[in-house]
C-alpha positions in Angstrom: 118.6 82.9 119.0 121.7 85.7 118.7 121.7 86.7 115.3 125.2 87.2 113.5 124.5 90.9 113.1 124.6 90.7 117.3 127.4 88.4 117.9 129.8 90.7 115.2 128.0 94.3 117.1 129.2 92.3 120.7 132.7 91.2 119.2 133.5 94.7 117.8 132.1 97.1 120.8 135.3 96.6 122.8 137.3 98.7 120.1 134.3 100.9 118.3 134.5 104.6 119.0 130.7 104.6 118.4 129.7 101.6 120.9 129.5 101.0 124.8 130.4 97.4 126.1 128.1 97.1 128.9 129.3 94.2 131.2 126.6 93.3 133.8 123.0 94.6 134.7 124.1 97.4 137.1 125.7 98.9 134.2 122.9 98.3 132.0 119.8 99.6 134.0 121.3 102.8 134.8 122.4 103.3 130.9 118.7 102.4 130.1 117.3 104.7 133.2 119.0 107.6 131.2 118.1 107.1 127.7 120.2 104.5 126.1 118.6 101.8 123.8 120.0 98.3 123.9 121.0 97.7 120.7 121.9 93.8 121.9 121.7 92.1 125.3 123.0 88.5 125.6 122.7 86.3 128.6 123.5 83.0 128.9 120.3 82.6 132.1 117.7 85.2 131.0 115.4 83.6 133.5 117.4 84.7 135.9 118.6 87.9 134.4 114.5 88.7 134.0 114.2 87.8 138.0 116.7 90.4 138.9 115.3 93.1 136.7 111.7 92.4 138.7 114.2 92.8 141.8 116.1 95.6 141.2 115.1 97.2 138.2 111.5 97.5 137.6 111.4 100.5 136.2 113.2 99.7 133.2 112.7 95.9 133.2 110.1 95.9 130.3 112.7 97.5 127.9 115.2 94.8 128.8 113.7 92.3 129.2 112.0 92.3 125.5 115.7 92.3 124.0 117.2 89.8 125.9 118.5 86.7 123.6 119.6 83.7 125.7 123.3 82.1 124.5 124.3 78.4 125.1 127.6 78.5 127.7 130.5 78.5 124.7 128.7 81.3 123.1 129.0 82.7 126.6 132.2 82.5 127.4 133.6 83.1 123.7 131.6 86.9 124.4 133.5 87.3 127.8 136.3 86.1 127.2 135.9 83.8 129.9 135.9 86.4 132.7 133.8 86.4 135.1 130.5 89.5 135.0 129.1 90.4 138.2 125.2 89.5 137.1 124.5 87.2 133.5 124.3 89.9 130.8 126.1 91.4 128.4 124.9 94.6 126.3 125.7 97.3 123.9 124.4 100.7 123.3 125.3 103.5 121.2 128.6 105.7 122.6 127.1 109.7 122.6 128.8 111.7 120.5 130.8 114.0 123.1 133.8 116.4 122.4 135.4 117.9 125.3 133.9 121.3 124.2 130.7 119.7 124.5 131.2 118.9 128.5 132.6 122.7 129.0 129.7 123.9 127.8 127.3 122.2 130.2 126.3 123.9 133.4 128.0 122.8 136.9 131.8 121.7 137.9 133.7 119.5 135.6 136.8 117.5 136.8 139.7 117.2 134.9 141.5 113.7 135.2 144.9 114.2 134.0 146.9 110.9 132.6 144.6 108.7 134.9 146.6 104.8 134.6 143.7 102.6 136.6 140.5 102.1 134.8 138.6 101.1 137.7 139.3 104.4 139.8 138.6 106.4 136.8 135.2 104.7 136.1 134.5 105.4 139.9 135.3 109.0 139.1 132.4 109.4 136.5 130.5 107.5 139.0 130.8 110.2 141.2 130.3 112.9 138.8 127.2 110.9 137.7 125.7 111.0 141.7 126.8 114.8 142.0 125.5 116.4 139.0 128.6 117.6 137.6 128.6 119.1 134.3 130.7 115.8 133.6 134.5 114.4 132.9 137.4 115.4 130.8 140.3 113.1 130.7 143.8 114.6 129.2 145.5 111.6 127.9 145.7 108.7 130.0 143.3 105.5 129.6 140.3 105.5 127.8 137.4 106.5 130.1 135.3 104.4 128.1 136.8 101.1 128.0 134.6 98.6 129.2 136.3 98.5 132.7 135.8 101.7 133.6 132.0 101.6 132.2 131.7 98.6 134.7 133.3 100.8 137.3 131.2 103.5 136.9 128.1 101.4 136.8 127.1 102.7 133.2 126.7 106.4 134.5 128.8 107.4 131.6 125.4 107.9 130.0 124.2 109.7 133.0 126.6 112.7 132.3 129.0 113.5 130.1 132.3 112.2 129.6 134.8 113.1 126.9 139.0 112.5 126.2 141.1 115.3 125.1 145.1 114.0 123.5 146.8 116.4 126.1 147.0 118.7 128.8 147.7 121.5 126.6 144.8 121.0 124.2 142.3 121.0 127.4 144.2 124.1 129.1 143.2 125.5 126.0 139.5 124.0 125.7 139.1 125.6 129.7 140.6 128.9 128.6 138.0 129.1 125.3 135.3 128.4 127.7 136.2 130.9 130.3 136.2 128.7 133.2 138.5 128.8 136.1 140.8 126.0 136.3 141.6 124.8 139.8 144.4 122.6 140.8 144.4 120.1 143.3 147.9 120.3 144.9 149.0 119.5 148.1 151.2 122.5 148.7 147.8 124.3 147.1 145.8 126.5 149.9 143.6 124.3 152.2 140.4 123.6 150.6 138.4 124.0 154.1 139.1 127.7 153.4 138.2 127.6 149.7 135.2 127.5 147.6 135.2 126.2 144.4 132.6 127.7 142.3 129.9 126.3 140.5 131.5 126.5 137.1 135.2 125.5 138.4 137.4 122.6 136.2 139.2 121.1 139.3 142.1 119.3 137.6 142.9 115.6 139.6 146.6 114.5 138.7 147.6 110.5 139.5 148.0 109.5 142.9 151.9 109.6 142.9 152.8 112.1 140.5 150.4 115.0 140.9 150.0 117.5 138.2 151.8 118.3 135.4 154.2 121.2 135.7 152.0 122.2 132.8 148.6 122.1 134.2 150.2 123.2 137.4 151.3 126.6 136.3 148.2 126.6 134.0 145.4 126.6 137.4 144.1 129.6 138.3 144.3 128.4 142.2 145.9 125.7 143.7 144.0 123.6 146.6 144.9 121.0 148.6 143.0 118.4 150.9 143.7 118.2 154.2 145.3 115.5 155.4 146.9 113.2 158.6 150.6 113.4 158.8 151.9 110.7 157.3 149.2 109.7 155.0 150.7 110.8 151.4 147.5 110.7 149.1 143.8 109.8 148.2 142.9 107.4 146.4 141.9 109.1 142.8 137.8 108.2 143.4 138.1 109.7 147.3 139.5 112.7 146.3 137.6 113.6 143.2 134.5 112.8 145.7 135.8 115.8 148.3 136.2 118.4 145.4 132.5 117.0 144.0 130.5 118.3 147.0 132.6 121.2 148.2 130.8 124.2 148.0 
């Protein structure tokens, strides 16, 4: 049976800085795989949430499975909000506590999402991040990289790296310069990143799909590089291109 401590921890971990709305069981394992602890999991099937964990999830099906609390439909759908979830569970860990300092100071390339607007590319972002073993995400402004959405995008990998929100561009120009980390632009009247390497330690700043960077960041990046494209085709989807500047040298 869901306890009221769960059902309030559920209600309020869409708008608590400290909590991670996990929607679904991809999300969920790979949170779990790298260190979370469930501190609820709901499903209104846990039969069948248990069959897939055997399925797809063995490895961490033992520390989901004992948590799991079965809810009648109404409970359900009062937890979703009606929405459909792409497996039966619902969960909530703890959000790590991350500054953007904190990401800077990790080992490997960070990329810099500046005023990102869809949560579903930017939770494929960290996803990517997440697979390459970037030091992790900063996002200047923007939406929040950690609403639910982009959790679901990024299949829970959030917890996989590290993934922090700075108010604005000037604040992280001035986190990358503390740091002493070049900060590369992706531009497309930057040099042609065939040509280029990046660097280990690079911040490789991503502006939005029809706008570009700032004028700020712009003039802030230490180099300017651009992905070659097809004539005609004016831009990447956010996700592609943060994928290109993930696994160039």
């Amino acid at each position: 049976m869901l306890s009221a401590e769960a059902a309030a921890l559920l209600r309020r971990a869409r708008r608590d800085p400290g909590l991670v709305l996990l929607e679904g069981l991809h999300a969920l394992k790979h949170a779990v795989r790298f260190g979370a602890r469930p501190r609820a999991v709901v499903s209104p099937d846990p039969a069948a949430l248990r069959a897939l964990l055997d399925r797809l999830a063995p490895d961490v099906a033992g520390t989901i499975g004992a948590v799991v609390v079965g809810v009648d439909d109404a409970t359900w759908r009062g937890l979703t909000d009606g929405r459909p979830l792409p497996s039966p569970c619902l969960a909530v860990v703890d959000r790590p506590a991350v500054t953007g300092a904190d990401v800077l100071a990790r080992p490997g390339r960070v990329l810099l999402l500046e005023a990102p607007r869809h949560l579903g590319n930017l939770g494929a972002v960290v996803r990517v991040a997440a697979t390459a073993e970037l030091a992790g995400v900063l996002v200047a402004g923007g939406a929040d990289p950690w609403h639910p959405t982009a959790v679901r995008a990024a299949a829970g990998l959030h917890l996989a790296t590290a993934v922090a929100r700075t108010t604005t561009t000037a604040e992280v120009v001035a986190a990358v310069a503390a740091a002493g980390r070049p900060l590369v632009g992706l531009d497309p009247d930057g040099d042609p990143l065939d040509g280029t390497e990046l660097g280990p330690d690079a911040v490789v700043a991503l502006g939005t799909e029809r706008g570009g960077l700032s004028p700020g960041l712009r003039a802030a990046a230490a180099a300017l590089v651009a992905i070659p494209m097809r004539v005609g085709v004016s831009s990447l989807n956010l996700a592609t291109a943060a994928a290109v500047v993930a696994y160039r040298p």
